[in-house]
C-alpha positions, -999 to 999 in steps of 0.1 A, spaced: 456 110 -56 480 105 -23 507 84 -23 491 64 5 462 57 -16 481 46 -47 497 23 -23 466 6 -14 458 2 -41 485 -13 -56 487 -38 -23 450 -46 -33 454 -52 -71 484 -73 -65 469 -93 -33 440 -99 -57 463 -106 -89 477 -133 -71 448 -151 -57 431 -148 -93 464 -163 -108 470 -194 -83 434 -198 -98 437 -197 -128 470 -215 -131 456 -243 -108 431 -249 -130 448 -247 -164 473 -275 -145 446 -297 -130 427 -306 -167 455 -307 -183 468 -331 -156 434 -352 -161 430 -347 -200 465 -370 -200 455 -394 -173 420 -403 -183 413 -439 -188 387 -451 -221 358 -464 -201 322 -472 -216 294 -470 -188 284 -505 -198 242 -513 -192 230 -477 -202 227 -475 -237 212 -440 -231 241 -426 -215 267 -400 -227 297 -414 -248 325 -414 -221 359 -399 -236 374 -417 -202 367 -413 -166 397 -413 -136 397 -419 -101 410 -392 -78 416 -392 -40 414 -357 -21 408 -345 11 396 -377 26 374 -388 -4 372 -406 -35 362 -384 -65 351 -404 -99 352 -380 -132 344 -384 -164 345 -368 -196 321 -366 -220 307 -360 -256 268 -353 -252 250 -367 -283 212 -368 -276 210 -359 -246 199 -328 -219 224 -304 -216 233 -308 -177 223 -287 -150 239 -267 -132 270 -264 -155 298 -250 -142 321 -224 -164 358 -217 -155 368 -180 -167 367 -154 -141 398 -162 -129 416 -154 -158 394 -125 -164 402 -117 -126 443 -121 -131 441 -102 -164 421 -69 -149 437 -68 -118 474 -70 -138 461 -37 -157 452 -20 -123 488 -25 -112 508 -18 -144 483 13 -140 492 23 -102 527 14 -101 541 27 -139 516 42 -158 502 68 -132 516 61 -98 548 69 -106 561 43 -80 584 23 -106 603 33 -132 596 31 -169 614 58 -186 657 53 -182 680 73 -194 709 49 -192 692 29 -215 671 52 -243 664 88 -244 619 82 -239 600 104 -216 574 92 -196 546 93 -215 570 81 -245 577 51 -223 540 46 -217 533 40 -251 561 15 -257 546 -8 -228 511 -4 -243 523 -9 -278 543 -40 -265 512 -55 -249 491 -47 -281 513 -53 -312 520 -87 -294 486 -101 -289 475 -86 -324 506 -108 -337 498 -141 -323 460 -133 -329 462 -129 -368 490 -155 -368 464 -178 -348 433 -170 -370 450 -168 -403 486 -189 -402 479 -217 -382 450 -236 -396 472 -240 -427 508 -240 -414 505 -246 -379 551 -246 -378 554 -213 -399 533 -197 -377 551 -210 -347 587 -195 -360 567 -165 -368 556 -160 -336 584 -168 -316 606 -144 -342 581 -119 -334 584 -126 -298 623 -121 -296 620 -88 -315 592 -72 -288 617 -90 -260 648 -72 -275 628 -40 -282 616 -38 -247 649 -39 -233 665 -13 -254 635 7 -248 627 4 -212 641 2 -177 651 -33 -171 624 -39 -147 596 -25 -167 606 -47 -200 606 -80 -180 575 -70 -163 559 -56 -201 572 -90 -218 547 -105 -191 522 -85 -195 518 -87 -230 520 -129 -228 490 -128 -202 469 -108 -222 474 -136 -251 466 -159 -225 435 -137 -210 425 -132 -246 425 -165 -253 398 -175 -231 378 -146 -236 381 -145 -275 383 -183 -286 379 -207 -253 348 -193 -242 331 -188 -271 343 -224 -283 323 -236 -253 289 -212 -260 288 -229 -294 292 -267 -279 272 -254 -257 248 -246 -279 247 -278 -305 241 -298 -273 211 -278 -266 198 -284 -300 205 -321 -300 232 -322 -327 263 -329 -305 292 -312 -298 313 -306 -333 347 -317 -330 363 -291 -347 352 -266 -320 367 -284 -296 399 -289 -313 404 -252 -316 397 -242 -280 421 -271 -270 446 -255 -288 449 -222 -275 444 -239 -239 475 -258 -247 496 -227 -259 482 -212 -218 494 -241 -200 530 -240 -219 528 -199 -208 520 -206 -173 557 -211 -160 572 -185 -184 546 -156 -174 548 -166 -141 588 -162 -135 587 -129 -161 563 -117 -128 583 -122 -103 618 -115 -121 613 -76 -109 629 -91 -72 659 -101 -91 681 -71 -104 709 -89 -116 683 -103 -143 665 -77 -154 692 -54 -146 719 -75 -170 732 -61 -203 719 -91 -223 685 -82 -202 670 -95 -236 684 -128 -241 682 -133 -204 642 -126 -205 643 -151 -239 660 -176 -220 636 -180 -192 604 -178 -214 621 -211 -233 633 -227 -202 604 -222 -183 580 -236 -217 606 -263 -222 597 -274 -181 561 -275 -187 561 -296 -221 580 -324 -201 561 -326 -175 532 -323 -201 544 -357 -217 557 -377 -187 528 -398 -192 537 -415 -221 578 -404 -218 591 -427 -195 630 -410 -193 608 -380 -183 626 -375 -151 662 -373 -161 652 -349 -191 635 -329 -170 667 -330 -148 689 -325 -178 666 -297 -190 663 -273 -157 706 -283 -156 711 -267 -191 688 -236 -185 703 -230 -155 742 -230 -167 727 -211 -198 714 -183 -174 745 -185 -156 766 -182 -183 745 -151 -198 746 -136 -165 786 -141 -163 790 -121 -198 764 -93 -191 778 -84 -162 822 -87 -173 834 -52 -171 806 -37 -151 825 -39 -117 853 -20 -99 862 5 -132 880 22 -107 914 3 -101 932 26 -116 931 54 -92 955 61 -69 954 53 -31 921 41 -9 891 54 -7 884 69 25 847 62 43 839 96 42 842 100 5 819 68 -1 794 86 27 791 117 10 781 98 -28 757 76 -9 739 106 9 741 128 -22 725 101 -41 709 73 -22 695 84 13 674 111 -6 649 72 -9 670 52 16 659 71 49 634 73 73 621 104 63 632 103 25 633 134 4 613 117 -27 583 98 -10 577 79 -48 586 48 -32 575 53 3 600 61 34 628 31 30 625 12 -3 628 -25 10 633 -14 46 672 -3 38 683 31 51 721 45 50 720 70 74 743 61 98 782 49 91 766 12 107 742 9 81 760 22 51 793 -7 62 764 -33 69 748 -34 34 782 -30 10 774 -59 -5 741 -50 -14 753 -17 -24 783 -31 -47 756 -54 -67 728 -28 -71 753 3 -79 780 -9 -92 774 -43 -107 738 -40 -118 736 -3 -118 700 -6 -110 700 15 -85 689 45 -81 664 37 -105 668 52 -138 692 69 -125 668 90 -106 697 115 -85 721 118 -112 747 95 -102 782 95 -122 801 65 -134 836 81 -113 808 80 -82 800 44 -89 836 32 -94 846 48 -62 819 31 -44 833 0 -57 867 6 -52 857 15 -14 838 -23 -10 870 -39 -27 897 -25 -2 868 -38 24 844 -17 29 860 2 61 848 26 84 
């Protein structure tokens, strides 16, 4: 297949993964939203009329909207009646396509790094797909089989298991690829969850309505539960996702306690504003909360990186313009042109090409934090770049990056 079909493709998947996702994460927000604002209200006058759970009042698009939940207990099932679950079906098989396109057989990202463990591709491959596996089959059997009885052990079981795929996958993998894989493997949970427990939850309520016996509690109980454990994903899965546009993350030393960090943050955000309902100091915990993730990213960020920079201080004299040219077109313009040698990532990754003196002065900055500081680029080390290259590049943007 051409590289410009691969692309398409993977600007189809992903233009579809993210409709499907705004989707699904709208509506995982929206009854949870209502679930915690619904107020007890008996339809008085109709003794033949469903037992209201509660009903709210909501105000949209220049209307009034009045919704009510219910337990059916005697009477018709209603017609039509409408099913949410394409949409994470939808998010889930579009997210294969593109972990397909773009790692698995596109080639256009890197999965394999040599900087970081000695896996070819294929090698590689099969850690992502083991990740994304060996993770659902871990919460699934800790789910089935843990939970019912000892719903707190098999929370510390699962989130031990989680920090040792999350430290795995960053000893394992490129930096990007892990984050991206830690993702992954939490939306299939999620995607399972619906397809495995939610919906058939609902075909059995569905069901006892149908046959005038009611919908059993315990059914509904279980599907709420994993549709709580979703919406407490949803931020996590969703910054995991977009992490790959932030090098000095996934690119950090402590990649693994970075990605940890930002699953926890990220659930800790969503459970307050979960419980701001009925927590009324929700707003300065939430404040208090996003402040102490943050300074904890920082400060992870801040160690990962110490002694990454500027190795070369201890050489002798400047380094001239010419010597960081001939580095950067022995090992970046061979992506960063207009007509670039390896076409993997198309002609100018991200629009940035050093082949003129303007260009190369112009982006130093960018060059110091993706070569030097990060080291994520080139990817995986693609051309063979040396440390003494990197440190001179360094040393070149510290004495100001002349021409």
């Amino acid at each position: 297949m051409s590289a410009t079909a691969v692309e398409l493709i993977d600007l189809i998947a992903r233009w579809i993964h993210v409709i499907a996702a705004i989707m699904w994460a709208g509506n995982s927000m929206l009854f949870n939203w209502i679930d915690r604002n619904l107020q007890v209200e008996q339809p008085a006058g109709n003794p033949g009329a469903p037992r209201a759970v509660g009903s709210i009042w909501l105000l949209h698009s220049g209307g009034f909207y009045h919704l009510q939940k219910s337990l059916l207990a005697g009477q018709r099932l209603p017609v039509p009646l409408h099913w949410f679950k394409w949409q994470a079906y939808t998010t889930w098989l579009s997210g294969m396509v593109l972990l397909v396109a773009v790692y698995y057989a596109g080639g256009r990202a890197v999965m394999a790094d040599a900087s970081v463990a000695a896996l070819s591709h294929r090698e590689a491959v099969a850690v992502g797909v083991g990740a994304i596996a060996g993770g659902w089959a871990l919460y699934e059997a800790l789910q089935r089989l843990v939970a019912p009885l000892a719903p707190r052990l098999a929370t510390a079981a699962w989130v031990t298991g989680l920090a040792g795929i999350a430290f795995a996958l960053t000893r394992l993998l490129n930096g990007r690829a892990a984050f991206l894989h830690a993702g992954a493997m939490l939306g299939t949970i999620m995607a399972a969850n619906v397809f495995l427990t939610i919906i058939p939850s609902q075909r059995e309520l569905v069901a006892s309505v149908a046959d005038g016996r009611g919908a059993d509690p315990a059914v509904s109980a279980r599907a709420k539960r994993v549709s709580v454990f979703n919406n407490y994903m949803t931020f996590p899965v969703i910054v995991l996702m977009v992490s790959s546009h932030f090098p000095s993350v996934y690119g950090n030393r402590r990649g693994g306690l970075l990605l940890l960090l930002l699953i926890a943050a990220g659930a800790a955000v969503r459970h307050i504003l979960n419980v701001r309902f009925t927590f009324t100091a929700w707003r300065p915990a939430l404040a208090a909360t996003m402040l102490v993730s943050c300074a904890a990213l920082l400060l992870v960020l801040r160690a990962g990186s110490a002694g990454a920079v500027d190795g070369a201080r201890a050489r002798r004299g400047p380094v001239t313009f010419a010597e960081a040219q001939h580095v950067i077109e022995r090992r970046c313009v061979v992506c960063h042109s207009t007509q670039p040698a390896d076409l993997t990532f198309g002609a100018a990754p991200a629009g940035v090409t050093f082949e003129t003196p303007l260009q190369i002065v112009a982006r130093a900055a960018r060059i110091r934090e993706r070569a030097v500081v990060t080291r994520t680029m080139p990817p995986a080390n693609k051309t063979h770049i040396t440390d003494g290259e990197r440190e001179l590049l360094g040393q070149w943007i510290a004495e100001g990056a002349r021409r």
